[in-house]
SEKOL-353471 format. One record per residue (C-alpha): x, y, z; chain; residue in one letter. Coordinates in steps of 0.02 Angstrom, whole numbers, plus 50000, padded with zeros to 5 digits. Layout:
<sites>
{site {X; Y; Z}; 'A'; 'a'},
...
</sites>
This chain:
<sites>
{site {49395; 50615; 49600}; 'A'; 'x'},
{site {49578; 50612; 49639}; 'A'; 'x'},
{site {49683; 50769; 49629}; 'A'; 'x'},
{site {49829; 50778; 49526}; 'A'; 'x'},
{site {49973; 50668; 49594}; 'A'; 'x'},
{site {50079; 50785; 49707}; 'A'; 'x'},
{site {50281; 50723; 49695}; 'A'; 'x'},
{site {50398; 50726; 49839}; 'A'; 'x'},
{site {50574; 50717; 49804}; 'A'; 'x'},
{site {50696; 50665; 49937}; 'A'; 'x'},
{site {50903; 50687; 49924}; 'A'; 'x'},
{site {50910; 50495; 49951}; 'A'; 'x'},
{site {50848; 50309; 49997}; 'A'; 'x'},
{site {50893; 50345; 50202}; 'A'; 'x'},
{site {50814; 50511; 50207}; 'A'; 'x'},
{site {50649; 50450; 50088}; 'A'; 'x'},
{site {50625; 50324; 50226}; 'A'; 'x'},
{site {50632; 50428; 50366}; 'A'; 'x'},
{site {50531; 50555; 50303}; 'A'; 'x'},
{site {50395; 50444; 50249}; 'A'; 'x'},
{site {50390; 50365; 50423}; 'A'; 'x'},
{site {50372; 50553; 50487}; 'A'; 'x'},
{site {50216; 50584; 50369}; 'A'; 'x'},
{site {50145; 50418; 50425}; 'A'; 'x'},
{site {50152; 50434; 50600}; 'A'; 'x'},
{site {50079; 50626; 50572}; 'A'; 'x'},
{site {49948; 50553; 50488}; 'A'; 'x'},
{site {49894; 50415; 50579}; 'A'; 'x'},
{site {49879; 50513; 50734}; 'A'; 'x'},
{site {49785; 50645; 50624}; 'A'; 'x'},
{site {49676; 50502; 50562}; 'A'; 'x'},
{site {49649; 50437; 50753}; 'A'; 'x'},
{site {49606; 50597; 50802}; 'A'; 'x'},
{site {49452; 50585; 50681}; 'A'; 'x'},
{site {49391; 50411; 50692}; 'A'; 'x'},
{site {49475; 50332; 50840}; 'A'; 'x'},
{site {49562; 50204; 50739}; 'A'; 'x'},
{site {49665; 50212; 50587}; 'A'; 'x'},
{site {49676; 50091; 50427}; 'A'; 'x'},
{site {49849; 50060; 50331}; 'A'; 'x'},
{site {49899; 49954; 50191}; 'A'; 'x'},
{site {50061; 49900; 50181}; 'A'; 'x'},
{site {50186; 49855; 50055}; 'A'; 'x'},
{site {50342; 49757; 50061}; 'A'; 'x'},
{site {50507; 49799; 49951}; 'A'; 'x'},
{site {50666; 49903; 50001}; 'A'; 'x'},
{site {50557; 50061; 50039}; 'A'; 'x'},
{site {50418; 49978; 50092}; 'A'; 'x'},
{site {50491; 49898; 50251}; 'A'; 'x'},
{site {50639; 50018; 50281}; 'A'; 'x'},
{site {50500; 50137; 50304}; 'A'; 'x'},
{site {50416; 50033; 50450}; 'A'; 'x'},
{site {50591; 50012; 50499}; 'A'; 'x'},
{site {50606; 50219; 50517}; 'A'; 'x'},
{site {50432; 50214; 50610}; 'A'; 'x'},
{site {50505; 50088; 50738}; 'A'; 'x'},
{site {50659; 50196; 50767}; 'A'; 'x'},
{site {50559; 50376; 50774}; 'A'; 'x'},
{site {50559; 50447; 50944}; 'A'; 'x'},
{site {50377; 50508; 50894}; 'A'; 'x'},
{site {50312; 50309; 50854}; 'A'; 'x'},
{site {50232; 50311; 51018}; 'A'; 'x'},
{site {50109; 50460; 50975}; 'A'; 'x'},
{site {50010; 50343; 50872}; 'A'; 'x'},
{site {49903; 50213; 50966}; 'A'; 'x'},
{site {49942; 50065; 50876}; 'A'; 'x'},
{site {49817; 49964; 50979}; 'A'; 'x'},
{site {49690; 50039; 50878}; 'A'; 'x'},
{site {49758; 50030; 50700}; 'A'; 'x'},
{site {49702; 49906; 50559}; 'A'; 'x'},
{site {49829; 49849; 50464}; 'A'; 'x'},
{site {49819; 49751; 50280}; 'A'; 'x'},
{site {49923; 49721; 50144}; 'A'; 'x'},
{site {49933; 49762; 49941}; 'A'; 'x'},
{site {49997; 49595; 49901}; 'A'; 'x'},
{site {50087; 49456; 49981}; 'A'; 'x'},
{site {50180; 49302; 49914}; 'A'; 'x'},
{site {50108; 49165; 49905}; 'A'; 'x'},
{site {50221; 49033; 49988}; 'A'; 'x'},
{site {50235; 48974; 50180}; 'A'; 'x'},
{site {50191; 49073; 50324}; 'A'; 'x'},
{site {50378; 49055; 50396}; 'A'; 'x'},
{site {50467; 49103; 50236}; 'A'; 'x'},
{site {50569; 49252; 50236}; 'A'; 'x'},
{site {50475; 49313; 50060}; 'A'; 'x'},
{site {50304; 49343; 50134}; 'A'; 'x'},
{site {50276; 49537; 50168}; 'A'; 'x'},
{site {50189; 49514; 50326}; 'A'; 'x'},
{site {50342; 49417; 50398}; 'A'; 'x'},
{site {50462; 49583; 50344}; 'A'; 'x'},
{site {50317; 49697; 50435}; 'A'; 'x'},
{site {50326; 49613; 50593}; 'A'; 'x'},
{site {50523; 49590; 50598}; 'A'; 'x'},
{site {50540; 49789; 50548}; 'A'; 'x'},
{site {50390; 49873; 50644}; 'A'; 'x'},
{site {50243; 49767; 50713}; 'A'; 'x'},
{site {50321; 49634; 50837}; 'A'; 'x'},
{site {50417; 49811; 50920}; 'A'; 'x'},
{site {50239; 49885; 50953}; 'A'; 'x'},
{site {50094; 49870; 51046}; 'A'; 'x'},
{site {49980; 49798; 50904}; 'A'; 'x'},
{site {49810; 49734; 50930}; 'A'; 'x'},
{site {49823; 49550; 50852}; 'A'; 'x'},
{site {49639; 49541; 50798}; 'A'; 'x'},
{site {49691; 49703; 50693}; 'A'; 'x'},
{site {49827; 49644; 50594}; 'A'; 'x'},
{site {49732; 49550; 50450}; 'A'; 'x'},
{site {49872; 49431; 50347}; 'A'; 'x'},
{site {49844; 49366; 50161}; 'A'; 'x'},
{site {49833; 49169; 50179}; 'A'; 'x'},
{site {49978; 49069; 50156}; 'A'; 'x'},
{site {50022; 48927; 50058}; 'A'; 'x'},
{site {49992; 48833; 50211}; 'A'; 'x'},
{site {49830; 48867; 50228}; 'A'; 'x'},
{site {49769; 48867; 50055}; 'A'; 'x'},
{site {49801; 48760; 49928}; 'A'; 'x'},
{site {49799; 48891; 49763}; 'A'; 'x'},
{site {49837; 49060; 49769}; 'A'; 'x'},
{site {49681; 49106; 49718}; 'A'; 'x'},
{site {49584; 49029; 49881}; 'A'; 'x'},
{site {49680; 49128; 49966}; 'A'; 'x'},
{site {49640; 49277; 49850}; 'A'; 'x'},
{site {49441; 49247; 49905}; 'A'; 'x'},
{site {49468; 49214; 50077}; 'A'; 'x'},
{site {49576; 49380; 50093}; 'A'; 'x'},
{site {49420; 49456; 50004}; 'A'; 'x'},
{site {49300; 49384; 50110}; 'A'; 'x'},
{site {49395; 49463; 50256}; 'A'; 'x'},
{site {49393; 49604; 50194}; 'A'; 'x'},
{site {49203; 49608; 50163}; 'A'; 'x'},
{site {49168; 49546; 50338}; 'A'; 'x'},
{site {49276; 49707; 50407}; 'A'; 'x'},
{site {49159; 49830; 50291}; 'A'; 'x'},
{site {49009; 49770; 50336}; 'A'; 'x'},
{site {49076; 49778; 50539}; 'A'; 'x'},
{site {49142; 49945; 50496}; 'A'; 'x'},
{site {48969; 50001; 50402}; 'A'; 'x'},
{site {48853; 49938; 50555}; 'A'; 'x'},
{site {48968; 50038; 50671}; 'A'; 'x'},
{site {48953; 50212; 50593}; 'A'; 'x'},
{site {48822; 50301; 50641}; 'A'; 'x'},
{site {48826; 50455; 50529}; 'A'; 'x'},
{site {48690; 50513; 50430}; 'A'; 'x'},
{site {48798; 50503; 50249}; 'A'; 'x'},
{site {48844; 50328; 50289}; 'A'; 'x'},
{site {48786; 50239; 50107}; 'A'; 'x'},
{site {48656; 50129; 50118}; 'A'; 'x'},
{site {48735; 49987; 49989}; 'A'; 'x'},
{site {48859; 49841; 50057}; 'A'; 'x'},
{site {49028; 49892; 50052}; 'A'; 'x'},
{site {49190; 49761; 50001}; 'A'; 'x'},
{site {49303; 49839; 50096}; 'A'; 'x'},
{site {49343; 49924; 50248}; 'A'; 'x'},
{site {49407; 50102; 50234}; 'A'; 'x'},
{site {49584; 50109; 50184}; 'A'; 'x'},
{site {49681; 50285; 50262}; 'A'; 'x'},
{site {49829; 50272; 50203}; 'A'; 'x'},
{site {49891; 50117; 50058}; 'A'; 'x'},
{site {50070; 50126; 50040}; 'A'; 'x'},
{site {50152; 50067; 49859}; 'A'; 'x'},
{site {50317; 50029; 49788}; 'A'; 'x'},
{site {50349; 50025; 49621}; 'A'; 'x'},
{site {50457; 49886; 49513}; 'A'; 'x'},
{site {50577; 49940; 49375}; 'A'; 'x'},
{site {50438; 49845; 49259}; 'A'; 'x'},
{site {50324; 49985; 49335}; 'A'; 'x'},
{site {50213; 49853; 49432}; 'A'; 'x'},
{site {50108; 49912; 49591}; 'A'; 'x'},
{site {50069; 49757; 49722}; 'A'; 'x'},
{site {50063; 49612; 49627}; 'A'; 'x'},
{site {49983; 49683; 49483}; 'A'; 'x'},
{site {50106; 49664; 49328}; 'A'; 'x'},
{site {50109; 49723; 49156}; 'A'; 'x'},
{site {49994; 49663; 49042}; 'A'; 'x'},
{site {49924; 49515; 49161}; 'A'; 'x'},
{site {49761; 49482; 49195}; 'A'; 'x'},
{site {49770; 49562; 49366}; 'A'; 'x'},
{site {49795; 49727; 49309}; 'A'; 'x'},
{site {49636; 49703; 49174}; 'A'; 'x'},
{site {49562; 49639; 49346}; 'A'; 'x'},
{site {49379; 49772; 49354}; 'A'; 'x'},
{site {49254; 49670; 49461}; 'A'; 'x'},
{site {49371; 49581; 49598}; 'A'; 'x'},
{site {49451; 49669; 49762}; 'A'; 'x'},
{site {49593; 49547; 49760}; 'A'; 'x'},
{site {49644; 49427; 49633}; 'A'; 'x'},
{site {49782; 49277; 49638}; 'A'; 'x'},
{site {49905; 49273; 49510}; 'A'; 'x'},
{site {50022; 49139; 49421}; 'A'; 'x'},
{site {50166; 49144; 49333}; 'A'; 'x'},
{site {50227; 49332; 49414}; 'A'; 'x'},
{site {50407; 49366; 49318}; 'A'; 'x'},
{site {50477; 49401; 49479}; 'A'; 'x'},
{site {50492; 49275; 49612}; 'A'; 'x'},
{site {50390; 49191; 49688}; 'A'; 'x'},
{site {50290; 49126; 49554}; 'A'; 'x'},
{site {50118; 49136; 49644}; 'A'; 'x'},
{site {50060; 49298; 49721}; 'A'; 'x'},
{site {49891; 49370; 49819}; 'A'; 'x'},
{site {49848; 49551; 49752}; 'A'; 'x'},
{site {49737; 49690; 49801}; 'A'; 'x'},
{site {49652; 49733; 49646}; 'A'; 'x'},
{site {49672; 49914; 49557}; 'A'; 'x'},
{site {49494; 49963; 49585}; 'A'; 'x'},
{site {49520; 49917; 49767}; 'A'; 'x'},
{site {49688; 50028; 49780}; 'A'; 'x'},
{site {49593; 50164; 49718}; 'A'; 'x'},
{site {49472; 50154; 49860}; 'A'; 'x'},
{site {49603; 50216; 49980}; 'A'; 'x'},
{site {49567; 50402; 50040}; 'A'; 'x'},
{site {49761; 50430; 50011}; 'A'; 'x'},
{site {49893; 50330; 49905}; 'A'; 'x'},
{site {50081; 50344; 49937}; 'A'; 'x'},
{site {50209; 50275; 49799}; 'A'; 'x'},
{site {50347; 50255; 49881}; 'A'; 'x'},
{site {50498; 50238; 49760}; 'A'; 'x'},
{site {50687; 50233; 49757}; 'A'; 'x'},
{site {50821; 50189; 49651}; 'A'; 'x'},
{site {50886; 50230; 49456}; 'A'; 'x'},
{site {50825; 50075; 49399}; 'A'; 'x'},
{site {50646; 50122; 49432}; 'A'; 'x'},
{site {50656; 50303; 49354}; 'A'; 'x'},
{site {50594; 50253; 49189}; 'A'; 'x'},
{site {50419; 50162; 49268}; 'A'; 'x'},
{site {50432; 50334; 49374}; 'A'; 'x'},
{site {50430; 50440; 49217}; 'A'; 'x'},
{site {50303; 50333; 49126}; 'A'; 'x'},
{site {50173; 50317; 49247}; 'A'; 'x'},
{site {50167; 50523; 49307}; 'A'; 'x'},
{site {50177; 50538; 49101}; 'A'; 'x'},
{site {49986; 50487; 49112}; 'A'; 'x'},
{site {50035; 50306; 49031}; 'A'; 'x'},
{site {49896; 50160; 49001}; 'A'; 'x'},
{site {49894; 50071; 49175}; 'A'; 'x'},
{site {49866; 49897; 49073}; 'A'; 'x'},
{site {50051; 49948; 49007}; 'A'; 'x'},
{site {50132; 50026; 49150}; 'A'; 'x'},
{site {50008; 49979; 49322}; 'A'; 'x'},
{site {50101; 50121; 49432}; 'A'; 'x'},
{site {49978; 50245; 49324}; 'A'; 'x'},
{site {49846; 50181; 49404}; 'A'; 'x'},
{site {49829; 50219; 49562}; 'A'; 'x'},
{site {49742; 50373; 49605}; 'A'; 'x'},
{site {49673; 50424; 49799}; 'A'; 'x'},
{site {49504; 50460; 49831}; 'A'; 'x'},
{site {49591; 50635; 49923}; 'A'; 'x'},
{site {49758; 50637; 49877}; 'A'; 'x'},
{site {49885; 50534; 49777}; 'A'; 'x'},
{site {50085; 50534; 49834}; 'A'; 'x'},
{site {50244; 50529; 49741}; 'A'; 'x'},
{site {50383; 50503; 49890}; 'A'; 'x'},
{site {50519; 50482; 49785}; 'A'; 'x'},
{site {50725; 50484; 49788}; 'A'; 'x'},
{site {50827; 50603; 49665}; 'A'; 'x'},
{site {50873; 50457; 49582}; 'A'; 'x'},
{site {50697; 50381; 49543}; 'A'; 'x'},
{site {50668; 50555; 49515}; 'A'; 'x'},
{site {50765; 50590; 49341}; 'A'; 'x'},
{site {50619; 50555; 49229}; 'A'; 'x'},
{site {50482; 50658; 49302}; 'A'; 'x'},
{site {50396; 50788; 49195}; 'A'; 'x'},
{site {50489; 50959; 49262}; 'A'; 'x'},
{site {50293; 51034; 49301}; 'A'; 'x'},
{site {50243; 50898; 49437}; 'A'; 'x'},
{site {50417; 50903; 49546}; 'A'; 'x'},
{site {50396; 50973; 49736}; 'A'; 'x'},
{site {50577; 50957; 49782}; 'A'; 'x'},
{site {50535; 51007; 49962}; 'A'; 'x'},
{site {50471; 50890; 50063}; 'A'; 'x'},
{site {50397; 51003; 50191}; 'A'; 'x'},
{site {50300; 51102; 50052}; 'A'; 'x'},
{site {50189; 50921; 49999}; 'A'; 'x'},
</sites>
């Protein structure tokens, strides 16, 4: 089981991004150190890529060996490989085309190109996913390996942002993603924010990840802030949902800040 959420609160958007970049790099290399490799899950938005932005620029980006990191993503837009929308096209512009990234590592959600319906895509992306747990799972050699298939390669770190509506990836209120118990990934129709059609790691699937980081800025999003570290129904408000296997992160601006319950606020980032 998770622990409690653990919130971070940073004076503002610029310093929220650098500091998450610092934790990231810290823990990939941490990570590394364990297993050789590392696993990340990425998120678009604001936060999301000014963040990979801040690891680009950080003077300590080169302690990580990004040769041997995996890198996947919560959700993508479904819509052409070259449009500016898709996440993975933000990632490599901020972060992954400035660093030395093993190709066969970085593991994109189909496009519209490729696939005809968003949710092809959605079982393709799953399959992948699969295929990389069951690599990962013949690899380990450890005694308290589990002896059942996996459908899904471990995740190390899965970065979130959170909308004002309070959905996580592509998962939005009330939709049938967010009901979504069986599937890893799902594609959905008819998102209320643009694009339309959307590719979406599944909650049970977030909640696979040793460590989850909601990463959050902005007044607008302080009441889906508020709600979700309330303890609110995630079928209502999805950002409650999401709960580390180790350790679950609120990195969060003053400003997204001004609805959290008084008892859960770590104002210093250094003491998180």
């Amino acid at each position: 089981m998770s622990a409690e959420p653990r919130v971070s609160i940073h004076p503002d958007s610029s310093v929220l991004m650098a500091a998450i970049a610092a934790r990231l790099i810290t823990k990939l290399v941490d990570v590394q150190d364990r297993y050789g490799e590392a696993t990340v899950v990425l998120t678009g938005g604001t936060v999301g890529i000014g963040t990979l932005k801040a690891v680009a620029d950080s003077a300590a980006a080169p302690a990580v060996n990004w040769s041997k990191v995996n890198f996947w993503w919560g959700d993508e837009r479904f819509v052409a490989a070259d449009d500016d929308d898709r996440n993975t096209r933000q990632a490599h512009a901020a972060l992954l085309s400035h660093i030395g990234v093993d190709p066969e590592r970085v593991h994109e959600p189909g496009s519209a190109d490729q696939f005809g319906t968003p949710e092809e895509a959605a079982e393709d992306y799953a399959r992948r996913l699969a295929e990389a747990a069951a690599a990962e799972h013949a690899a380990d050699t450890s005694d308290d390996r589990p002896d059942t298939p996996r459908k899904l390669p471990r995740f190390d770190i899965l970065l979130l942002g959170v909308g004002p509506d309070a959905h996580i990836a592509s998962l939005f209120p009330e939709q049938a993603g967010i009901r979504e118990k069986e599937l890893t990934v799902v594609g959905v129709r008819n998102s209320p924010k643009p694009p339309p059609q959307r590719i979406s790691l599944t909650l049970p699937a977030i909640n696979t990840a040793a460590e989850v980081w909601m990463v959050v800025a902005g007044e607008d999003k302080a009441g889906a802030v508020g709600l979700a570290l309330a303890g609110a129904n995630p079928v209502q408000v999805p950002a409650a949902g999401p709960a580390g296997r180790s350790r679950t992160l609120w990195l969060i601006d003053e400003n997204a800040a001004s609805r959290v319950p008084e008892q859960l606020i770590r104002k210093s980032p250094a003491s998180a």
